[in-house]
C-alpha positions as CSV (number, residue, x, y, z in Angstrom):
1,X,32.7,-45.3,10.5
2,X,32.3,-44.1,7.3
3,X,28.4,-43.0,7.5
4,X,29.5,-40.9,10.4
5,X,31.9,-39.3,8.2
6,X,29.8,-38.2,5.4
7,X,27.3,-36.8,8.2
8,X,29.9,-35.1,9.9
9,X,30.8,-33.3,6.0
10,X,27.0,-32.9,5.4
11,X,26.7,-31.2,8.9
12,X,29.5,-28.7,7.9
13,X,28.3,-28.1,3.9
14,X,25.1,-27.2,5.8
15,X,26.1,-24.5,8.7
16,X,28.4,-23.0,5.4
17,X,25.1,-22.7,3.3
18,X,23.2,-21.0,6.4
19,X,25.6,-18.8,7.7
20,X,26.3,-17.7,4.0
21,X,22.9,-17.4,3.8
22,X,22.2,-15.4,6.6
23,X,24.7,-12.9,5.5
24,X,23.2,-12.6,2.3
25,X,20.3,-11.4,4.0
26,X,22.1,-8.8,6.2
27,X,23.6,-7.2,3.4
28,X,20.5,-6.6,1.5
29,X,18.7,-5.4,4.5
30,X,21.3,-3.2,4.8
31,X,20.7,-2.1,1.3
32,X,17.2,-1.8,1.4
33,X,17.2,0.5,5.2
34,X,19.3,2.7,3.0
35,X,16.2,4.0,1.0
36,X,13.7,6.7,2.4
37,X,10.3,5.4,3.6
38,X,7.0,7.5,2.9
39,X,4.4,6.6,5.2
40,X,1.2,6.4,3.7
41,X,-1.8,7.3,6.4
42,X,-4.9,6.1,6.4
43,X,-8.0,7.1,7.7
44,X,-11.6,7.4,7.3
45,X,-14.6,9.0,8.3
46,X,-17.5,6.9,11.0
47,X,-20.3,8.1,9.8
48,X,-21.5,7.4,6.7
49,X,-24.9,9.1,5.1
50,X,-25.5,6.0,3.0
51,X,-24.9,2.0,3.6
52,X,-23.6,0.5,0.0
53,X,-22.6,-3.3,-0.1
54,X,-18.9,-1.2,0.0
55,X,-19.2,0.3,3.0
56,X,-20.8,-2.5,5.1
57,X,-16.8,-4.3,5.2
58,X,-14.7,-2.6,7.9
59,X,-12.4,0.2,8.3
60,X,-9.6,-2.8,8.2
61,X,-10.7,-4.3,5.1
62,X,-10.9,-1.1,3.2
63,X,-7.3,-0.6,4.5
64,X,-6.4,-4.1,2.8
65,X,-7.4,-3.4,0.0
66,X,-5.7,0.4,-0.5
67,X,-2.5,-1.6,0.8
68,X,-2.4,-4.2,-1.3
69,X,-3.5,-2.1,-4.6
70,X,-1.1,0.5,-3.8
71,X,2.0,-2.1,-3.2
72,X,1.1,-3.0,-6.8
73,X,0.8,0.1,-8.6
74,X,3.9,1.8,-6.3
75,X,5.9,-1.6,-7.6
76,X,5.6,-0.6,-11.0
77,X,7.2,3.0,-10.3
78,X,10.5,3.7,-10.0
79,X,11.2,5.9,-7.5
80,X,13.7,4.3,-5.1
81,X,11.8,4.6,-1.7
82,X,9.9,2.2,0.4
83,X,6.2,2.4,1.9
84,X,4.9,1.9,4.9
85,X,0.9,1.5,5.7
86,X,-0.5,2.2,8.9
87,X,-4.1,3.6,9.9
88,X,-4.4,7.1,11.3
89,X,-2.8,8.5,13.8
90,X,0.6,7.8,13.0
91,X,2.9,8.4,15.5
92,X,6.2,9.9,15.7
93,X,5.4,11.4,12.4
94,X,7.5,14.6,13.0
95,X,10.3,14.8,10.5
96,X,9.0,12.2,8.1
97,X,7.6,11.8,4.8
98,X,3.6,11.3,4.7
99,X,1.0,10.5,2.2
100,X,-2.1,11.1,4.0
101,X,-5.2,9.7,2.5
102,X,-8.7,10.0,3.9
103,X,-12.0,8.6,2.6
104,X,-14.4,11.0,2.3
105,X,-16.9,8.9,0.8
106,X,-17.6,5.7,-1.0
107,X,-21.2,5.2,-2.1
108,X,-23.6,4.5,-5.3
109,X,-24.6,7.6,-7.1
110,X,-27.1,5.3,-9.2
111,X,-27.8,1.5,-9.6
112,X,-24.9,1.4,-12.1
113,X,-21.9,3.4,-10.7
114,X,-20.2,3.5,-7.6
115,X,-17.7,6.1,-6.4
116,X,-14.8,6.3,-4.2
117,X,-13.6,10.4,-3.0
118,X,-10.8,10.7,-1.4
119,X,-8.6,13.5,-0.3
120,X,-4.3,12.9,-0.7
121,X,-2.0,15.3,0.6
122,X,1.8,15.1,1.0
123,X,4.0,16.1,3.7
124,X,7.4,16.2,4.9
125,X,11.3,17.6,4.3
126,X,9.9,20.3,2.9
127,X,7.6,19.5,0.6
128,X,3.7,20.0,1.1
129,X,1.5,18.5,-1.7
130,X,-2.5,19.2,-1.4
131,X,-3.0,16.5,-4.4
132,X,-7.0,17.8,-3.5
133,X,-10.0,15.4,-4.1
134,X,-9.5,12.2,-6.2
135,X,-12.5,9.8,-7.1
136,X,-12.7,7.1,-8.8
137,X,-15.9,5.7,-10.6
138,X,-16.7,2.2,-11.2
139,X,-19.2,0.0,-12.5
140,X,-19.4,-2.7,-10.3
141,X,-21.0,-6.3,-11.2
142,X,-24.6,-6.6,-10.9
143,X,-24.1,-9.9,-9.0
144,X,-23.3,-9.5,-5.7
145,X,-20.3,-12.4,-4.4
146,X,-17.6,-12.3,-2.2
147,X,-15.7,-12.7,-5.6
148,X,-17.2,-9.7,-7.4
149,X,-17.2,-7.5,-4.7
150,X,-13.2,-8.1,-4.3
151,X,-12.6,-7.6,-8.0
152,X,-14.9,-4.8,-7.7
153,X,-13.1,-3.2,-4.7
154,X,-9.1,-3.9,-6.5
155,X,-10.4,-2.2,-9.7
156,X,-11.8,0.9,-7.4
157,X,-8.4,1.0,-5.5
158,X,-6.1,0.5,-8.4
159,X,-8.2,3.4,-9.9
160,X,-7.1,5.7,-7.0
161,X,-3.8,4.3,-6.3
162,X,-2.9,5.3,-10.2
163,X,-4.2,8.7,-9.6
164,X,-2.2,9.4,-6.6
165,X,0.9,7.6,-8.4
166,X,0.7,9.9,-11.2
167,X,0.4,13.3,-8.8
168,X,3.4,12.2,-7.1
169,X,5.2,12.1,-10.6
170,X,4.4,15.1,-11.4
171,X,5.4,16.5,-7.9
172,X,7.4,14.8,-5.6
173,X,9.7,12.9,-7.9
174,X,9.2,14.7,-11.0
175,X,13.3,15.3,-10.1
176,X,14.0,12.5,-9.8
């Protein structure tokens, strides 16, 4: 009789702990749907005029790569709003915030240097941001691996997620 007793207690400790839990996680939902979200859009040109070893991955890997280098340079910032990622077009975008970035091109200049262009402009509640043209250069290992060409590809991202970081301080939260 007794076992059946300390499993009837365990059963109860337990639902307490989950349904504590699970309010817990409400709340701070609730807390985080309270900040603004800036879309950041995507997109990219087909056609290419050059194939690099960059530009052979797809459209969906370039897009993990901006995402994932951008959640870590965005992290670092303080700016009390949340990001969303999502390839071009984005609907229902009427009325939001928007970073829109487009790849213009991302080739090798030379043997030793490859560049990402890009073109970042911000819109929404009144605000309109031409940021222009970013690029970012990089050296890229002479080895071609899986490995290098990852590193290769977060350095070149971090590159241009640092220079879009820093034209949204000076503009859209330089108030904040």
């Amino acid at each position: 009789m007794r076992p059946l007793y300390t499993k009837g207690l365990l059963l109860i400790a337990l639902l307490g702990a989950v349904s504590g839990r699970l309010r817990a996680d409400e709340h701070s939902e609730e807390n985080e749907s309270s900040k603004s979200v800036i879309i950041v859009e995507y997109r990219e040109d087909e056609f290419y005029p050059e194939r690099t070893r960059y530009n052979q991955i797809g459209e969906l890997d370039r897009f993990h790569y901006l995402k994932r280098n951008f959640e870590r340079v965005f992290a670092k910032e303080d700016w009390g709003v949340e990001f969303e990622y999502k390839l071009y077009p984005v609907k229902e975008s009427e009325g939001k915030e928007i970073l829109e970035i487009a790849m213009l091109t991302f080739n090798s200049r030379n043997p030793i240097e490859v560049e990402l262009r890009t073109w970042a402009k911000f819109r929404g509640k009144g605000a309109n941001e031409d940021f222009g043209v970013q690029s970012v250069r990089h050296a890229p290992s002479p080895f071609t691996t899986q490995g290098s060409i990852e590193r290769d590809l977060d350095s070149i991202y971090s590159g241009l997620a640092k220079q879009i970081a820093k034209k949204l301080n000076q503009t859209i939260f330089s108030n904040k």
